[in-house]
C-alpha positions as CSV (number, residue, x, y, z in Angstrom):
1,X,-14.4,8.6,-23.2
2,X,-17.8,7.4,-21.8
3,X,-17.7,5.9,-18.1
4,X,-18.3,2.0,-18.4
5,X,-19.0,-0.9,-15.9
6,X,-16.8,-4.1,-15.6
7,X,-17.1,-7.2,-13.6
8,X,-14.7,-9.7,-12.4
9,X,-16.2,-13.1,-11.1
10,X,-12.7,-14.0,-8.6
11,X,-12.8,-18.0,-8.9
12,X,-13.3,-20.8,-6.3
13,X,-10.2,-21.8,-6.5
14,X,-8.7,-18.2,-6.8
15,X,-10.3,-17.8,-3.4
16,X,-9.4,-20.9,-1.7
17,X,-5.9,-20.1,-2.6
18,X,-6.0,-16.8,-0.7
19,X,-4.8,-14.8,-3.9
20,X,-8.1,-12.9,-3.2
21,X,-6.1,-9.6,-2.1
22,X,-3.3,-10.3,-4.7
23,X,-6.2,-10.1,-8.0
24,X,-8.0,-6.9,-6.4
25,X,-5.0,-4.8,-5.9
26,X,-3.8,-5.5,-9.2
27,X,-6.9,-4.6,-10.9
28,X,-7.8,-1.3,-9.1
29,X,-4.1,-0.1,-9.1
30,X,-2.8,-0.8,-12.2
31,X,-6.2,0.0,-14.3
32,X,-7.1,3.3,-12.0
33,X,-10.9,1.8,-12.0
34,X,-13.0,2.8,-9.0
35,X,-14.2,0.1,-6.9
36,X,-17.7,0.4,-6.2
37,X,-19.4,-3.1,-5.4
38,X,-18.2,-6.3,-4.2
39,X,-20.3,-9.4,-3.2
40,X,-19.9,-13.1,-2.6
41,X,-21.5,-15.5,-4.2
42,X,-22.3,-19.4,-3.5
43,X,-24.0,-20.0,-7.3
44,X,-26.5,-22.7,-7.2
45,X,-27.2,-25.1,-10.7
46,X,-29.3,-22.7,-12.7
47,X,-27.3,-19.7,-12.6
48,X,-24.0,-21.7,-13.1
49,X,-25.6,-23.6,-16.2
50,X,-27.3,-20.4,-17.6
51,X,-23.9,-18.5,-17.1
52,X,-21.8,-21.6,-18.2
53,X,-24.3,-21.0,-21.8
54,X,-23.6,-16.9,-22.0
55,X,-19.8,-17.9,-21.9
56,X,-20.3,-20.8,-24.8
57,X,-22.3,-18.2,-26.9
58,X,-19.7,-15.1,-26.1
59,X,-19.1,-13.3,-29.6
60,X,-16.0,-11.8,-28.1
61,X,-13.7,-15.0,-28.2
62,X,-12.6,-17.7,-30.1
63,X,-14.7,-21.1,-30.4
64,X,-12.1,-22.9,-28.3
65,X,-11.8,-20.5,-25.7
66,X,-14.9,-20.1,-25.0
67,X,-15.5,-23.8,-24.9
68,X,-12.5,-23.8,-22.4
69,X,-14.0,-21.4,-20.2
70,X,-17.6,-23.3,-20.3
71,X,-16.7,-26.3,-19.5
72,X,-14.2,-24.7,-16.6
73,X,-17.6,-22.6,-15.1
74,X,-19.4,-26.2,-15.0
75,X,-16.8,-28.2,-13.2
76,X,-15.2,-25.8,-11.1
77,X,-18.1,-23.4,-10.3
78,X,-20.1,-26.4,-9.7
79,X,-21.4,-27.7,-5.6
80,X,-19.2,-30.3,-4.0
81,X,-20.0,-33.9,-5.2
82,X,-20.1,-35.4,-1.7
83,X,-21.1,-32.9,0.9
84,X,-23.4,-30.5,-1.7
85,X,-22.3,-27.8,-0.7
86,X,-21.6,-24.8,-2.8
87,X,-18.5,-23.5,-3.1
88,X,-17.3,-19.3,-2.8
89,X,-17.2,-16.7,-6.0
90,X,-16.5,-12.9,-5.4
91,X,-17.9,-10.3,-7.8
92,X,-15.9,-6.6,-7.9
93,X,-17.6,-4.3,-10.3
94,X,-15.0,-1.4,-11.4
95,X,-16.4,1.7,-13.3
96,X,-14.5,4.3,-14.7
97,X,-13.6,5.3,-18.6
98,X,-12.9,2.0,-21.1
99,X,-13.4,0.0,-18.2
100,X,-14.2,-3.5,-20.5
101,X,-11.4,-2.9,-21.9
102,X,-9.0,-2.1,-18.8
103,X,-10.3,-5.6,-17.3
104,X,-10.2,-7.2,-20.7
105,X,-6.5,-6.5,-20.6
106,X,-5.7,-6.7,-17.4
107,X,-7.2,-10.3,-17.1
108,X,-5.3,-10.9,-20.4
109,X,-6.3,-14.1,-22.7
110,X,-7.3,-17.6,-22.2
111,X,-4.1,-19.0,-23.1
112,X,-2.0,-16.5,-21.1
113,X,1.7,-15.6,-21.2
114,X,3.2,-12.8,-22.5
115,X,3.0,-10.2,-20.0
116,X,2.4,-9.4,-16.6
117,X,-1.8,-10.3,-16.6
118,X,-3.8,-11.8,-13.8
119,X,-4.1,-14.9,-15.4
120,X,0.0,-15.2,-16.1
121,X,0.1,-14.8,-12.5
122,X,-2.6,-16.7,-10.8
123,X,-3.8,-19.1,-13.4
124,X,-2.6,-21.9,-14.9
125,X,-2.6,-23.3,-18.4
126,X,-0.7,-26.8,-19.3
127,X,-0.9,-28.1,-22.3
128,X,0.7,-31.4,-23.7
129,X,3.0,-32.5,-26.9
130,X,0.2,-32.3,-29.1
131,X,-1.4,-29.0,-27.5
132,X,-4.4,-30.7,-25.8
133,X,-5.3,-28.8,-22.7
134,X,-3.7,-30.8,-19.5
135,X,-4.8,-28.2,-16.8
136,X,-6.5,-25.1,-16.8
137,X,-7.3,-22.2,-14.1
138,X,-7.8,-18.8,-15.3
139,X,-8.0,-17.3,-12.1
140,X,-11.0,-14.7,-12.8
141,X,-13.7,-14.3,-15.2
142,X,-14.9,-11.3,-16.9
143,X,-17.2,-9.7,-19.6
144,X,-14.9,-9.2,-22.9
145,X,-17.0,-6.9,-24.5
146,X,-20.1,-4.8,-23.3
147,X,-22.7,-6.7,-24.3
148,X,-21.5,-9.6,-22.8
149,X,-20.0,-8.1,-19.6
150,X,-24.0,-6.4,-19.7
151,X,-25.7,-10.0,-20.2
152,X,-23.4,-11.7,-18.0
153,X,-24.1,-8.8,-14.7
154,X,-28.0,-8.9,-15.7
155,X,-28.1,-12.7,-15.2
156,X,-25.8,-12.7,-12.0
157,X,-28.1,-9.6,-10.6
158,X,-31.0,-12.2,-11.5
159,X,-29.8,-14.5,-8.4
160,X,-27.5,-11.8,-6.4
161,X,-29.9,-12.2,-3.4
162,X,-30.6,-16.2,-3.5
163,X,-27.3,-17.1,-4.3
164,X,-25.3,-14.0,-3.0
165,X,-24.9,-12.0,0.4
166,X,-24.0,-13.4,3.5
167,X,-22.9,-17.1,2.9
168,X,-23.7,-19.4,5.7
169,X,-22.7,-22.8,4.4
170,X,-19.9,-23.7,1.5
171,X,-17.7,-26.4,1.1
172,X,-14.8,-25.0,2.9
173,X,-16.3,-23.2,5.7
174,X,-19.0,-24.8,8.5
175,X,-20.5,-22.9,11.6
176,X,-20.3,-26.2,13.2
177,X,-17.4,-26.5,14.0
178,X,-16.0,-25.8,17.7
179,X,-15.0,-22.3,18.5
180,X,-16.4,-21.0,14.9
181,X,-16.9,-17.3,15.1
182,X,-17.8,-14.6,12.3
183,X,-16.4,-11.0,12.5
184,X,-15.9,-7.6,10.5
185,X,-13.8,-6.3,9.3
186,X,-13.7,-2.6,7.5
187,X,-10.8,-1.3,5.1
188,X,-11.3,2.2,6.0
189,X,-11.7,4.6,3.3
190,X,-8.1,6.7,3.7
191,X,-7.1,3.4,1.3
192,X,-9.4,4.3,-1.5
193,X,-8.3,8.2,-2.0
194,X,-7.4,7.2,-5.0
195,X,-6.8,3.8,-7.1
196,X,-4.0,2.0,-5.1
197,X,-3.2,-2.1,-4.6
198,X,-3.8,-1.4,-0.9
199,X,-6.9,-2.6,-0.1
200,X,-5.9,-6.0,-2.2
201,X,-2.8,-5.9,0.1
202,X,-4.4,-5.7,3.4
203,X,-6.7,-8.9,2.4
204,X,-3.2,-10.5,1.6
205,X,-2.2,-10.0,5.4
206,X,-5.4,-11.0,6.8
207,X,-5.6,-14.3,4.5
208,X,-2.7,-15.3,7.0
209,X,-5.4,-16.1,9.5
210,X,-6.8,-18.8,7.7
211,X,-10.5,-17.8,7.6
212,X,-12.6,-17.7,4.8
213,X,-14.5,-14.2,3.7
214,X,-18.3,-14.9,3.9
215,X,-19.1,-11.3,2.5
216,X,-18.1,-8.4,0.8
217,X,-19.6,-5.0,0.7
218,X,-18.6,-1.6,-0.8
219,X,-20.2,0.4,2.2
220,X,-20.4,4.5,2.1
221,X,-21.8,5.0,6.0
222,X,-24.8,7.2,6.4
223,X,-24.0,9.9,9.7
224,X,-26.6,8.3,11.2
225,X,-25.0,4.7,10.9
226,X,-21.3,5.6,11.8
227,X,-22.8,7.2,14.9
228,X,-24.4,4.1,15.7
229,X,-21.3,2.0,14.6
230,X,-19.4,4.0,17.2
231,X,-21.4,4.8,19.5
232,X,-20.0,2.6,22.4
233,X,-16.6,4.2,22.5
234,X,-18.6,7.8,23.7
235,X,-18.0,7.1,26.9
236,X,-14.4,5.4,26.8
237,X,-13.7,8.9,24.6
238,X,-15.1,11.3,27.0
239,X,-13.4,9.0,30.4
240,X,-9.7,9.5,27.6
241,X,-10.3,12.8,27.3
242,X,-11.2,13.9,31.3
243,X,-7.1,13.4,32.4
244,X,-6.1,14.9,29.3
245,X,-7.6,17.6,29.0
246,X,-7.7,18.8,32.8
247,X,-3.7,18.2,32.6
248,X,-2.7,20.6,29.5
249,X,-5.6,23.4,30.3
250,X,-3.5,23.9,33.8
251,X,-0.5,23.7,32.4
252,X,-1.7,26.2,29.6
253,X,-3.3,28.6,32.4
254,X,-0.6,28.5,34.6
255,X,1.8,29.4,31.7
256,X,-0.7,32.2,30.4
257,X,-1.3,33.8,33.8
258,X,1.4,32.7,36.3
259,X,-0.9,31.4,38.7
260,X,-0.9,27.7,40.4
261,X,-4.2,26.1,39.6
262,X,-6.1,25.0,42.5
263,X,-7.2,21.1,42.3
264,X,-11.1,22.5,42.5
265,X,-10.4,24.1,39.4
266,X,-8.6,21.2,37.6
267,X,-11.8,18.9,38.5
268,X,-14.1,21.2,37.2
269,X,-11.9,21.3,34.1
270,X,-11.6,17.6,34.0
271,X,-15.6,17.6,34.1
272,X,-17.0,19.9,32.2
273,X,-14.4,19.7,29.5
274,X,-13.2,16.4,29.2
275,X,-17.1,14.7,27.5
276,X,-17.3,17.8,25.3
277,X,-13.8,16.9,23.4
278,X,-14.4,13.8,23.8
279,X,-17.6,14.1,21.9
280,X,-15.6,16.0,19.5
281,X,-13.5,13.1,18.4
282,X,-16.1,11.1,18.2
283,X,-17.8,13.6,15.8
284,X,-14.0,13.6,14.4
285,X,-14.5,9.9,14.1
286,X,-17.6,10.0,12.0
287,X,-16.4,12.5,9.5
288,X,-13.4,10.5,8.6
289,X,-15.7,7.3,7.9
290,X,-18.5,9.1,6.2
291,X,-17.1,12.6,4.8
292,X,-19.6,14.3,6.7
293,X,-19.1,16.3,9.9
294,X,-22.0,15.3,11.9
295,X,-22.9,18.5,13.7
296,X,-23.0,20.0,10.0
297,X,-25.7,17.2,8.8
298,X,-29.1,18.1,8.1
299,X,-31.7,15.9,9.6
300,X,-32.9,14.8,6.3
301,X,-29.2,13.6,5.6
302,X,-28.4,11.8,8.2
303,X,-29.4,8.6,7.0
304,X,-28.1,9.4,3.3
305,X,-25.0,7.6,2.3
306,X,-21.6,9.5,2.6
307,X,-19.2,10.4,0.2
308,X,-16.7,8.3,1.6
309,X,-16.7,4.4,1.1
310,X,-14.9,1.6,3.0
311,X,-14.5,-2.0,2.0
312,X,-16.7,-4.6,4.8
313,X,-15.6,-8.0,4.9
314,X,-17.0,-10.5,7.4
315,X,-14.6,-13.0,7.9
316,X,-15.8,-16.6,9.3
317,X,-13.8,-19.7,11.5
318,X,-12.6,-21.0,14.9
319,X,-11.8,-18.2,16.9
320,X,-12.0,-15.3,13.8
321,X,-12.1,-12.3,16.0
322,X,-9.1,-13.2,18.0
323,X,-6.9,-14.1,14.8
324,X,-8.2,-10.9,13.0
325,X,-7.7,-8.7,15.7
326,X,-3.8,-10.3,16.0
327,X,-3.3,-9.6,12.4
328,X,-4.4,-6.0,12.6
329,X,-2.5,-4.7,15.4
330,X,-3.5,-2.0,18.1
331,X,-5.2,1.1,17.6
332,X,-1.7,2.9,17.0
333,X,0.0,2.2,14.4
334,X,3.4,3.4,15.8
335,X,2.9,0.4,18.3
336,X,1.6,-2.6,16.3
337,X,4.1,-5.1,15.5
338,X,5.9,-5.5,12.1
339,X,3.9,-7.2,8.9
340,X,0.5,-6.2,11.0
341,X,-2.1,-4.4,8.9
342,X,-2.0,-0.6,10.9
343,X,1.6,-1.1,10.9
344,X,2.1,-1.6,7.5
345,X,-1.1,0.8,6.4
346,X,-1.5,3.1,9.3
347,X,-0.6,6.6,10.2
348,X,-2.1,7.3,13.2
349,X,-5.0,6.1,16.2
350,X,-7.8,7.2,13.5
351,X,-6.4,7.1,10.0
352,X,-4.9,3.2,11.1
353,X,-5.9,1.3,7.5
354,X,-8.8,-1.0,9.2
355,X,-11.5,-1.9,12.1
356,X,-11.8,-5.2,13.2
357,X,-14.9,-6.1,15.8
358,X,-13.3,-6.6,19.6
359,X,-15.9,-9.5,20.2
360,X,-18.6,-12.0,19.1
361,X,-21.4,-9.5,20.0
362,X,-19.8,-6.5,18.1
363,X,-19.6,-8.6,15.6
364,X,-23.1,-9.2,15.5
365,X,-24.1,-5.7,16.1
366,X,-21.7,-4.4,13.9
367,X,-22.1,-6.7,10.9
368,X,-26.2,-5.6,11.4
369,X,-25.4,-2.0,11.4
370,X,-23.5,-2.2,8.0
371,X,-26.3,-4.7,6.7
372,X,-23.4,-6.7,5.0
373,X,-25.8,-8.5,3.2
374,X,-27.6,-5.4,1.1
375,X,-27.6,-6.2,-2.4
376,X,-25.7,-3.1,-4.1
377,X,-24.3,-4.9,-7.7
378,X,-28.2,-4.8,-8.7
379,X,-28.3,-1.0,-8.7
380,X,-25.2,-1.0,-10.4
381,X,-26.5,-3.0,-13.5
382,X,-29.6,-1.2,-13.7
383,X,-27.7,1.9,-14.0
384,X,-25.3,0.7,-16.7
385,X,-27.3,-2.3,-18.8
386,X,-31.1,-2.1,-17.6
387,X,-33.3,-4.8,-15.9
């Protein structure tokens, strides 16, 4: 079978009810897709109305359905009647073999019920006595067939920079208010070895914080950009590794030669040795987040795009990097608290499920470095359906 691209558009109201996590894992675990772009949207009038029209003229459903689903996209896609502002959708593209059809089914229909489908268990459809529609919510919205999953993705590409990237303003989320901060977060790639729910599940856990995601991003880190990313922990690293590594190389000569190591010795142990290994785990660092061991890298790769991918996420509110932070746990996994993200996800200090930025100004620098706000679901379409 033929790789194929799907999309999923992950509703307003989908979002504002943090089942964000809840509809990702499902759809990468139990379809084995491969995730490989995510953005957020704030659609403006023209591309709701011209996508609200694609749905209406959709071959691949029923004449009611579709009507359903178009007059949904115009209401609840639409801006806020008082304040104007626009409100939050999240795009996931999933490639991999029959891929319409894995979302297709996975979504499951309009009307829902009858098995265990996104929609049975994050929409909503209510119908009266005489089968008029009461309340509806489907939860997501996706391309039934390929050429309308195709025409659908070429018109969203069409506005993916003026209506997508990094959101500043929507209705539920203002950078006025006191206190409001902005920080990243990145679902490390040991959680996309292969097709699992946890990714979805660690979004769950952070959704307990409140915030509101401002951006998504399927990032593989160039050599060159995790070295940057990382690059002020060198010299915590190499201070970490002085004590350490002056203590076991005179225990380990002692036991090897039977000889008590003089103190002049153990410094120069503890200085010539302790930067090199802890370069080392910083180079150790780097190859886990990019699949590339940097003193390996060619010059002309280093700014190339890895092999491995992680999920970035800037999250937005009052005091967002604290609250994150809490929710994640420490550095070791074996000493975060129970229901935290590296406890739950984590194995050890480097493979711990997630980074979250230790301050406003990492934040900043960090959410630069990983250029958050690339458009990367363009590509995508071009590969798969053309301009």
């Amino acid at each position: 079978m033929a790789s194929d691209l799907a999309f999923v558009l992950i509703n307003p109201y989908t979002i504002a009810k943090s089942r964000t996590g809840g509809v990702i894992g499902r759809f990468i675990s139990r379809t084995g897709l491969d995730l490989v772009a995510a953005r957020m949207f704030a659609p403006g009038a023209e591309l709701i109305a011209r996508y609200a029209e694609q749905v209406e003229r959709d071959p691949g459903g029923d004449p009611a359905g579709r009507a359903l689903l178009a007059d949904y996209v115009r209401r609840a896609y639409a801006p806020d009647a008082v304040s104007g502002r626009r409100r939050r959708v999240l795009m996931i593209l999933l490639e991999g073999e029959d891929a319409i059809e894995k979302v297709r089914d996975m979504a499951g229909p309009v009307t829902m019920g009858g098995g265990e489908t996104i929609r049975d268990t994050f929409g909503d459809y209510v119908v009266d006595e005489n089968r008029q529609v009461r309340y509806f919510e489907p939860a997501v919205l996706i391309g039934t067939t390929r050429e309308s999953a195709g025409a659908a993705l070429r018109l969203w590409s069409e506005y993916a920079v003026s209506d997508g990237g990094l959101l500043q303003a929507t209705v539920d989320h203002s950078p006025q208010d006191a206190g409001w901060q902005r920080t990243l977060v990145l679902i490390k790639p040991d959680n996309f070895r292969f097709p699992s729910a946890k990714p979805g599940n660690i979004i769950d856990v952070l959704s307990r914080s409140g915030l509101r995601i401002l951006a998504a991003k399927v990032h593989r880190m160039s050599v060159a950009q995790a070295e940057e990313f990382y690059g002020p922990v060198r010299q915590v690293l190499r201070e970490k590794m002085k004590q350490r590594v002056a203590e076991k190389a005179g225990h380990c000569l002692e036991a090897e030669f039977g000889v008590t190591v003089p103190p002049p010795v153990v410094a120069m142990l503890e200085r010539e040795l302790g930067p090199v290994l802890g370069d080392e785990q910083l180079h150790q660092i780097v190859k886990f987040m990019t699949g590339c061991y940097p003193l390996a890298c060619p010059g002309e790769d280093r700014e190339k795009d890895g092999p491995n991918k992680c999920l970035a996420l800037v999250y937005g509110g009052v005091q967002a990097v604290e609250k994150i932070r809490k929710l994640l746990g420490p550095t070791d996994p074996s000493k975060a608290q129970p229901g935290s993200v590296r406890r739950e996800f984590g194995h050890d200090v480097m493979v711990n499920a997630a980074h979250a930025s230790d301050s406003v100004a990492n934040a900043e620098r960090e959410i630069r470095i990983v250029r958050v706000e690339e458009d990367l679901v363009t590509p995508w379409v071009r590969r798969y359906y053309g301009a």
